[in-house]
C-alpha positions in Angstrom: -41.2 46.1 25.7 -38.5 47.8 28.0 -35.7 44.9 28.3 -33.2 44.3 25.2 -33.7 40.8 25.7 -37.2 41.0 25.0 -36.2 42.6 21.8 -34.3 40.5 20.8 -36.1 37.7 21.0 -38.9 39.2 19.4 -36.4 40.0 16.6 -34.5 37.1 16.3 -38.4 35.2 15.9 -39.4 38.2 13.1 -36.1 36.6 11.0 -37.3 33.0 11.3 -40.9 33.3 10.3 -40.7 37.0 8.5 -37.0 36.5 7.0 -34.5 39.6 7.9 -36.1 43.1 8.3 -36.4 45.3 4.9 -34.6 46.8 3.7 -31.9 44.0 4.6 -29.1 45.5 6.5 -28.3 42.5 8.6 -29.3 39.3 9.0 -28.8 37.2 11.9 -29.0 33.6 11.3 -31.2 33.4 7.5 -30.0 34.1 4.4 -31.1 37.9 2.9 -32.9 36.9 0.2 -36.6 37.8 0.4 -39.1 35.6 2.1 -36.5 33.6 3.7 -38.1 33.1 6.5 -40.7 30.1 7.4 -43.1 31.8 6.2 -41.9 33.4 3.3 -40.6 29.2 1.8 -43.4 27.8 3.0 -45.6 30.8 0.7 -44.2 29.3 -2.3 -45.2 25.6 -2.2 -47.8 24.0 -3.8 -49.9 21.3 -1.6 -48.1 18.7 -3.8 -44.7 20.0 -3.0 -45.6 19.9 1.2 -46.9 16.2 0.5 -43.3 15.0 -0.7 -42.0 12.3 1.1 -37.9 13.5 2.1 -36.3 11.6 4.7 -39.4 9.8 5.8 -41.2 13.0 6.8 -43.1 15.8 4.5 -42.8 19.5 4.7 -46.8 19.6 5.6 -45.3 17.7 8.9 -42.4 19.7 9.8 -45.1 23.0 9.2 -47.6 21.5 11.4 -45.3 20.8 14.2 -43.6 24.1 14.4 -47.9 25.1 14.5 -48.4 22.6 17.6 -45.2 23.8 19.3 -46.0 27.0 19.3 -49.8 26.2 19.9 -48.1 24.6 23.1 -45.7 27.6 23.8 -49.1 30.1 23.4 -51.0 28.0 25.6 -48.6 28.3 28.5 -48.4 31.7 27.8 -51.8 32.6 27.9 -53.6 30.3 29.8 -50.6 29.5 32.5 -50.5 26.1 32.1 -48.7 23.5 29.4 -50.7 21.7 28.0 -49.9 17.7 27.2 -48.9 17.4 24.2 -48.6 14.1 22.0 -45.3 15.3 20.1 -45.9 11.7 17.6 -49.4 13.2 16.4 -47.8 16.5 14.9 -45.5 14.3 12.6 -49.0 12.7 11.6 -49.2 14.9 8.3 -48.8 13.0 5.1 -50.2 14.0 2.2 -52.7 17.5 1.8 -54.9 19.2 -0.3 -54.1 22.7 -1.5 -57.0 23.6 1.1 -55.2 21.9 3.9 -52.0 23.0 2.9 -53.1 26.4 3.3 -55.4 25.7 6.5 -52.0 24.7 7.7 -49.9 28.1 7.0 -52.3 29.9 8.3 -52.7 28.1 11.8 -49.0 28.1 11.8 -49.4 32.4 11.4 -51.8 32.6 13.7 -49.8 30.8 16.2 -46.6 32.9 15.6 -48.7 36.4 15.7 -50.0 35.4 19.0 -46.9 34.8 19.9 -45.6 38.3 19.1 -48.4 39.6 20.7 -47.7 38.3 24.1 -44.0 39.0 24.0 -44.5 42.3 25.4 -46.5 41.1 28.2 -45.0 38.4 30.0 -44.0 38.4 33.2 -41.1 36.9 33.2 -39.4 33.7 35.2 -36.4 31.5 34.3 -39.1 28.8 32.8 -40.8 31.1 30.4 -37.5 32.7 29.5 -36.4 29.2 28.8 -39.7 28.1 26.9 -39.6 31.3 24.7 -35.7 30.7 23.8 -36.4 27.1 23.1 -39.4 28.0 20.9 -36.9 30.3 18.9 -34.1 27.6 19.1 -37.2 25.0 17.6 -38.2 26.9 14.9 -34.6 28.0 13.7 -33.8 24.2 13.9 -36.9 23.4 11.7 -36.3 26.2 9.2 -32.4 24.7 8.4 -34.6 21.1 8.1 -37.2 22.5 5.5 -34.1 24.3 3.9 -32.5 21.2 3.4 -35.4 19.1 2.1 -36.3 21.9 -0.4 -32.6 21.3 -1.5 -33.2 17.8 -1.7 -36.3 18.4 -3.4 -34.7 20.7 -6.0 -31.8 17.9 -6.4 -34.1 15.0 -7.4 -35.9 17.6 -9.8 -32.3 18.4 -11.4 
């Protein structure tokens, strides 16, 4: 990784899913509490918790979505093509088992590792540049949603 750009973006990816580096000296765009990150929330919910229903969609959904998008991202990356994607089906996820629930993490892992991976490899056009800062973009979007039903969540409980 040569470019400050690809750093960056590699960085600004490590805060959505990792939370801000440790120790926390500065944090971007998440708060700087540990696992603030997608990952990090997401860690601390039970199956029964991700199978809520808030604002007609559970937090099982939102997960598996930001999975499929960046299955689809990954795909393009690594194979060279984008793949069709039915956006309707990743919203599919209702209610899961503490099996699926975790099935679903982990995919979700996967997908942002590979991601990672590849960063530091791509040769670069304006559509991939565009694809990787949308993918961010996504996935920043979709952590301030699962922020926000948690708070919902934790609003009904109160």
């Amino acid at each position: 990784m040569n470019h400050p750009l690809e750093a960056g973006l590699k960085k600004m990816l490590q805060e959505a899913f990792d939370g801000p580096q440790k120790p926390v000296t500065v944090s971007w765009f998440t708060n700087t509490r540990p696992d603030s990150g997608i990952i990090g929330v997401l860690s601390q919910l039970t199956a029964a918790d991700a199978s809520k229903q808030i604002y007609g969609t559970t937090l099982a959904a939102h997960t598996d979505h930001v999975r499929y998008h960046m299955w689809g991202t990954n795909e393009w990356l690594y194979e060279g093509t984008f793949p069709t994607m039915d956006w309707n089906k990743s919203w599919e996820i209702q209610a899961v088992s503490e099996d699926d629930w975790h099935s679903i993490q982990e995919g979700l892992r996967n997908e942002y590792q590979r991601l990672l991976e590849k960063i530091d490899h791509i040769h670069w056009t304006e559509d991939l540049a565009n694809e990787l800062v949308g993918s961010l973009a996504h996935s920043a979007y979709h952590l301030g949603a699962i922020q926000q039903m948690l708070k919902c969540m934790k609003d009904t409980v109160n």
